[in-house]
N, C-alpha and C positions, 0 to 999 in steps of 0.2 A: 343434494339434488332435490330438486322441487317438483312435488306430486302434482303430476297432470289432473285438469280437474276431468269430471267426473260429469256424464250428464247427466239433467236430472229426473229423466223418465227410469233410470235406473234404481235413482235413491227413492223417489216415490215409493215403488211397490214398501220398501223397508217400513218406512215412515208409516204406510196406511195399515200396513201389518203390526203398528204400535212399538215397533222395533226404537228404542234409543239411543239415536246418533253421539258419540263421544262428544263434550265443548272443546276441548282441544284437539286439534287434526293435526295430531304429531305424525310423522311417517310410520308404517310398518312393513319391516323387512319380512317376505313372506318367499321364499325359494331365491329368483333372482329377480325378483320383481318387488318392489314398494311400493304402499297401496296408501292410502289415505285412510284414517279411521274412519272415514265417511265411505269411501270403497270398498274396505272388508268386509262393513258390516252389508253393504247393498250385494258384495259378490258371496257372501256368505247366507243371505235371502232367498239370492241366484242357486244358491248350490241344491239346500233342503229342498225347495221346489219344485227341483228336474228328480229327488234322489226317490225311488218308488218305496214307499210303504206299504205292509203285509201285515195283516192283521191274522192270525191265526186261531179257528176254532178248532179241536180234536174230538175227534168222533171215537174214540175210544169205546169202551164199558162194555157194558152186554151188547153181544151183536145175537139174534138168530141162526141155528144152523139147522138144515134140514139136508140130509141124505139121502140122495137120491133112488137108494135101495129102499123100498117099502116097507121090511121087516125092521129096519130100523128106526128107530122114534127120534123127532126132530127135537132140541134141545136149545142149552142158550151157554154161549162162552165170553170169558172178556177177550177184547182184541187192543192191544198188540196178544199176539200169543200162537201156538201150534196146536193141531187137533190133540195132539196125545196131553198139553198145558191145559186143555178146556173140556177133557175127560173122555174125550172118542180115541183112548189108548187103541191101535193094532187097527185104527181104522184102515181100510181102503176102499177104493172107490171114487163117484164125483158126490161132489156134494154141494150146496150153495149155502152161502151167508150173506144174511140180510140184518142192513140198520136204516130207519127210518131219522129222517130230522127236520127241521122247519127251517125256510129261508131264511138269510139272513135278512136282518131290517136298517134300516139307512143306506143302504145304498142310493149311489149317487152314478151319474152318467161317468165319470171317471173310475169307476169301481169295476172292479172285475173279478168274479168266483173260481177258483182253480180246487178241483179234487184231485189231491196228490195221494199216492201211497210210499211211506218208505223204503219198504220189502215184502213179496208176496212170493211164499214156496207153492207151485204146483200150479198155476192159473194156468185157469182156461180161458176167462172172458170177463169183464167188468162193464156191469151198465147200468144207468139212472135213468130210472122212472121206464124202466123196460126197453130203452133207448141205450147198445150195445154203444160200449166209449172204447174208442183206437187211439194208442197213446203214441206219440211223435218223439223219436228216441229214447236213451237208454230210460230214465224217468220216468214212471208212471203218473206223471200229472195231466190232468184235462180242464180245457178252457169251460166251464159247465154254464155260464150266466144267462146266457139262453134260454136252457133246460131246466132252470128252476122253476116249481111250483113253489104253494103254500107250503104244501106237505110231499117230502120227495123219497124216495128209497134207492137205496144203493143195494148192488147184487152181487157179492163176488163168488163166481162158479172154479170150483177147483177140480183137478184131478188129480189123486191122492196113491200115490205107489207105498209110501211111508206115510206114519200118523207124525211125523216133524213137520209135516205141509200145511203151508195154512195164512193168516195176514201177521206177520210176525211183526212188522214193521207199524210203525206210527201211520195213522190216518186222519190228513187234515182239509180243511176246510179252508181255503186262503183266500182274503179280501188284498185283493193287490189293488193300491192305490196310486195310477202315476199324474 
C-alpha cells in the first residue's frame, strides 16, 4: 500500500522545530493506519503540542501557624504534616497557617498558575493574598494567575476537633502549559 502524501503545512511546523525528517519514507504500521516516516514524525509534532505541560513548585517546609486562642503562642511547622507532627500535640481549636512565596517568572500568555492542595484535615477556608479561594469539586486546586503579586501569601484557616488536623497533603504550585 502507498502512503497518501502528506501536506505540507503539516511537515513544516516539524521542520522549523528542527525536527529530522527520516531519508527513507518507508511505511509505518501505527494501529490500523500507515503513516509515512514524514507523517509520524509531523503527527507526532502534532501530538506533544496539543499535550498540556505542568511545571510544579512545592510549597512545602516551614509554614507559620498562629492560634487563634491568644494564650496560645503562634509557632512554625513543616507541611505536609498534622498539628500534633508539627508539635501543637492535644491541640484544639481554629487556628491559621500561613506561607509566603514569590511569583513565578517566565510566564508566558499560555501559562497558567494553579494552587492545589493534596489533603487538608479540618478546613475552614483557603485564601491568597486575603482573597478567600472556592474550590470547584472534589480537588482542592484554584486557577490563581490573576491573583499573583510580587510577593503573595497563602492562609489556610482550620477547625481542629483533634490535633491529627492539619495540611497533611502536598502543596503545589502548578505552571500548566497548553
Amino acid at each position: 500500500m502507498e502512503p497518501t502524501a502528506w501536506p505540507s503545512w503539516r511537515i513544516s511546523p516539524a521542520l522549523s522545530a528542527g525536527l529530522e525528517l527520516p531519508r527513507n519514507n518507508l511505511p509505518i504500521l501505527y494501529g490500523a493506519r500507515i503513516f509515512s516516516a514524514a507523517e509520524a514524525v509531523a503527527e507526532l509534532f502534532i501530538f506533544r503540542r496539543s499535550v498540556m505541560s505542568v511545571h510544579r513548585i512545592r510549597l512545602h517546609g516551614p509554614w507559620q501557624v498562629r492560634p487563634h486562642d491568644v494564650h496560645l503562642s503562634p509557632g512554625r511547622m513543616t507541611i505536609p504534616g498534622s498539628l500534633r507532627e508539627g508539635g501543637f500535640a492535644d491541640f484544639k481549636g481554629r487556628v491559621s497557617m500561613h506561607r509566603q512565596f514569590g511569583k513565578p517568572t517566565n510566564l508566558d500568555a499560555h501559562d497558567q498558575v494553579w494552587l492545589a492542595f493534596d489533603e487538608i484535615r479540618g478546613l475552614e477556608s483557603i485564601s491568597l493574598n486575603g482573597l478567600e479561594l472556592h474550590a470547584h469539586g472534589e480537588r482542592l486546586e484554584f486557577e490563581v494567575t490573576g491573583l499573583l503579586q510580587k510577593r503573595n501569601e497563602i492562609e489556610v484557616v482550620l477547625i481542629c476537633e483533634e490535633d491529627r488536623c492539619g495540611v497533611v497533603g502536598k502543596v503545589l504550585l502548578e505552571i500548566r502549559r497548553t
